[in-house]
N, C-alpha and C positions, 0 to 999 in steps of 0.2 A: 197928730199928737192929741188934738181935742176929743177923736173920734173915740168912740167907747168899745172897748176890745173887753171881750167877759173872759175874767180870769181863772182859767182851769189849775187845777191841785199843781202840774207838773210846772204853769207857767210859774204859778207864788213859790215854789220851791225854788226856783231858779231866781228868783229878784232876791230871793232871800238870801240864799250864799254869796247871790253877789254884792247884795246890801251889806253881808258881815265881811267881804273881802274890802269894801272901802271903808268900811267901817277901823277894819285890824289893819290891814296891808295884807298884801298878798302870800307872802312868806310865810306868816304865823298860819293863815287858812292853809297853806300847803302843810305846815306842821303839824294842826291838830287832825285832818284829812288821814295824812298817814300816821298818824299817830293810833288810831283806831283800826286800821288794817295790818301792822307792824306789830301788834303787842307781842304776840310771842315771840319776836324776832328777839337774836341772842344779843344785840346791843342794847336792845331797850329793857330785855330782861334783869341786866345789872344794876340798873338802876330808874323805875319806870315811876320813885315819887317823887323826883326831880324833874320831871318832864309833864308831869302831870299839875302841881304843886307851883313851882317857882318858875315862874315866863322868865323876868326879867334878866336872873344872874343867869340862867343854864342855858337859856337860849341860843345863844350862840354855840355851845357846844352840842346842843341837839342837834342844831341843823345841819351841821359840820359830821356828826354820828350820820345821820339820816339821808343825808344829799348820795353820797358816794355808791350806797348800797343799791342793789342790784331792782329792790322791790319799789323803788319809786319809778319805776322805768317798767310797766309790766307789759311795753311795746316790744323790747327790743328782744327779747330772745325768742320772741314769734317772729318774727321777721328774719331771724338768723337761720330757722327752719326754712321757712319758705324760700 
């Protein structure tokens, strides 16, 4: 722990979303995550200033939009190929 590890670009990038995942919880960093990969997806197109805008009241109904759909998962329909 004491010993001094020099920290490379990729290591601080990673203490960092991890630091904003204890920071937020884990859920909300899965939201804003895909929330940035998703824009053009047609659920978020209806309505993308509520999700961007108000955490607190729409949240729940984001993640509830966002969880089901196929692009949080960009594992599984590669593996259906193979």
């Amino acid at each position: 722990m004491g010993r001094h590890i020099p920290r490379t670009t990729h290591r601080l990038e990673k203490e960092r979303t991890f630091r904003r995942i204890l920071r937020v919880g884990w859920k909300k960093t899965q939201k804003t995550v895909t929330r940035g990969s998703m824009r053009d997806a047609s659920t978020l197109s209806q309505s993308p200033s509520s999700l961007l805008f108000s955490e607190k009241t729409d949240y729940n109904n984001a993640v509830s939009e966002i969880e089901p759909s196929p692009f949080c998962m960009p594992v599984a329909p590669r593996t259906r190929v193979g």
